[in-house]
C-alpha positions as CSV (number, residue, x, y, z in Angstrom):
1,X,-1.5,-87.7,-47.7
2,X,-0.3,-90.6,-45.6
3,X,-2.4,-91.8,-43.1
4,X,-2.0,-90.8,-39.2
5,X,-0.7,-93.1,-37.2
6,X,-0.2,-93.3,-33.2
7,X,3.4,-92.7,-31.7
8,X,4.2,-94.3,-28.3
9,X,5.4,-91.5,-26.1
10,X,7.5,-92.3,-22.9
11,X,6.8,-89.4,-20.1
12,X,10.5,-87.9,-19.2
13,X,12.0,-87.4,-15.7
14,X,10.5,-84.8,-13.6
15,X,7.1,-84.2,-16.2
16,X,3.5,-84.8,-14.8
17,X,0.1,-85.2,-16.2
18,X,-1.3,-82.6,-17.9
19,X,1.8,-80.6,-18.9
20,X,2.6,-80.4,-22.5
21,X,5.5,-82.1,-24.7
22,X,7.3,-81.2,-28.0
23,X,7.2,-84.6,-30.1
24,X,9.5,-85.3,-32.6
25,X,7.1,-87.4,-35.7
26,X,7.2,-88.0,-38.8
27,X,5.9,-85.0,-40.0
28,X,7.7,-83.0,-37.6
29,X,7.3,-81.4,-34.2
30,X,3.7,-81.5,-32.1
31,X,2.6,-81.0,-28.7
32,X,0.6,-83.7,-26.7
33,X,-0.6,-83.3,-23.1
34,X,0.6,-86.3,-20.6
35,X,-2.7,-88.0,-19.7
36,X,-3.6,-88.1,-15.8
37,X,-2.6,-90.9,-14.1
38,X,0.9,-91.3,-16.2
39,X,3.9,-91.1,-15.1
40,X,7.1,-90.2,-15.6
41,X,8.8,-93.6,-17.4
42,X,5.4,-94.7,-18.7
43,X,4.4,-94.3,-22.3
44,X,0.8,-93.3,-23.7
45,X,-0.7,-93.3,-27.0
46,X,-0.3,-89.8,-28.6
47,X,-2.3,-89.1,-32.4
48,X,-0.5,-86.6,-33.8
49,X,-2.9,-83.9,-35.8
50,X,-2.4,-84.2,-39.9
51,X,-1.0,-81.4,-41.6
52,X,-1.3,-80.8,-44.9
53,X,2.2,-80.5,-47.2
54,X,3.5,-77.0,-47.5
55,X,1.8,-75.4,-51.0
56,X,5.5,-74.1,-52.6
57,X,4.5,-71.1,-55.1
58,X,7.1,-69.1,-57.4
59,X,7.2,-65.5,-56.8
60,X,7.5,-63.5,-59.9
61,X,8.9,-59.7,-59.6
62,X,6.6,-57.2,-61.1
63,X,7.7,-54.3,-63.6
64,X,7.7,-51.3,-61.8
65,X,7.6,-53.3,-58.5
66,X,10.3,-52.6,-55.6
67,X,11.6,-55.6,-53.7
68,X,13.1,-55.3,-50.0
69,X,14.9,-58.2,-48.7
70,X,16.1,-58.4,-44.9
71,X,18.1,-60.9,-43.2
72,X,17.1,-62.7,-39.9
């Protein structure tokens, strides 16, 4: 696995310190809380949290076994 790095974050219009942002990374989406004492049009330092790959596994039906599938 790659290692973390830091992603500037700039604080949008109308959020304060301490509430929480969705932040588009590399490895996809992750909250941060704005520090206190930033502002909104200020950036901060945000360390997004490693997450391991997704572990992809192959299903394999079983003899005698009754599958249900559903859509969303």
């Amino acid at each position: 696995m790659a290692p973390v790095q830091s992603i500037m974050v700039t604080v949008p219009p109308g959020v304060t310190a301490g509430q929480t942002l969705q932040v588009q990374t590399p490895m996809g989406l992750a909250s941060c809380t704005v520090p206190p004492g930033v502002q909104p049009g200020q950036t901060f330092s945000f360390t997004p949290t490693a997450v391991p790959p997704p572990v992809i596994v192959q299903a394999q039906a079983v003899e005698g076994c009754r599958l249900n599938f559903h859509e969303q």
